[in-house]
N, C-alpha and C positions, 0 to 999 in steps of 0.2 A: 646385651647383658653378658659381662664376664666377669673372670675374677683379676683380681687387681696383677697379679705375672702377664695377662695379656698388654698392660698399659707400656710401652712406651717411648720415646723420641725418636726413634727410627728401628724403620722398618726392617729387620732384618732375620725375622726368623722364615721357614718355609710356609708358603701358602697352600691352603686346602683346598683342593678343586673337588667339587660335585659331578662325577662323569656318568654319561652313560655307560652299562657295561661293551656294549656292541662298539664303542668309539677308545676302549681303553687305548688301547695300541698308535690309532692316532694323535689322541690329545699328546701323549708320551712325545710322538714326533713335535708335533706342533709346540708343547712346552721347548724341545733342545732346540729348537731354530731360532726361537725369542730368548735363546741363553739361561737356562734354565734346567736342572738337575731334576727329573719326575720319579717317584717315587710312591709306588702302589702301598698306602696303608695298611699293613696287617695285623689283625685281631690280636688280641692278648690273652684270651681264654679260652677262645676257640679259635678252630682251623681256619685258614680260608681270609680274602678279605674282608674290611669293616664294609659293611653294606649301610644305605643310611635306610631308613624307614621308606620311602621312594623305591628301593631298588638299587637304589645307582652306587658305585666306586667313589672312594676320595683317594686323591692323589695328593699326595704333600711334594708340592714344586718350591723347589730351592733356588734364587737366583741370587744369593749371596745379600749384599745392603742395596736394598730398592730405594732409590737415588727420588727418584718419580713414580710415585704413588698412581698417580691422575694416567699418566701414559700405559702402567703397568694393567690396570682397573680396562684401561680400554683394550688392550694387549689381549687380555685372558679373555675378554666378554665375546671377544671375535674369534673365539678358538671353536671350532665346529668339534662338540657334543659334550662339552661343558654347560652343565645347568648351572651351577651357581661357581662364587669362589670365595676365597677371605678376604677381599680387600673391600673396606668400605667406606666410600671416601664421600659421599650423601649423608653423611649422618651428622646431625645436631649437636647430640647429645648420647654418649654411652654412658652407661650407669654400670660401672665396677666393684664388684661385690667386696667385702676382705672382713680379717674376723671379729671387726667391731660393729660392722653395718655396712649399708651401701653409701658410695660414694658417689656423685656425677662430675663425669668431665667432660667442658664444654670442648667442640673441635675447631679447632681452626681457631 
């Protein structure tokens, strides 16, 4: 579920990694090897980074227009201590929010 600014035709804004804090440093490496610009999230109202409910860092990785979604998705999932990331390419159907109601768009 998002709102309608996330929708669309290419990929090209940075993606959100889910990190462990104990692996920040790494993923950082392992994002520039796969071409990729890593970038620690920080808070807007307080110090310090966005923590997510979990514990863990999000990192906003920039690899400029991602060409290959599918290659990218496998890219990151193989990053040792990344829990999750923004690319979701298993999905049916996201429903995008905007300010007259929701909206679904089917994928693929």
């Amino acid at each position: 579920m998002v709102d309608g600014t996330k929708l669309s035709g290419v990929l090209s804004h940075p993606v959100p990694l889910e990190v462990l804090p104990v692996a920040r440093r790494l993923v950082e490496a392992q994002v520039a090897d796969i071409g990729g610009t890593p970038s620690l999230r920080m808070g807007v109202r307080k110090e310090g980074p966005v923590v997510t409910d979990n514990g863990n860092f999000i990192i906003d990785a920039d690899f400029g227009t991602i060409d290959d979604p599918d290659e990218m998705d496998g890219l990151l999932s193989e990053c040792v201590g990344v829990v999750e990331h923004g690319i979701f390419i298993d999905v049916d159907i996201v429903y995008a929010g905007s300010e007259t109601g929701m909206i679904s768009v089917m994928k693929r």
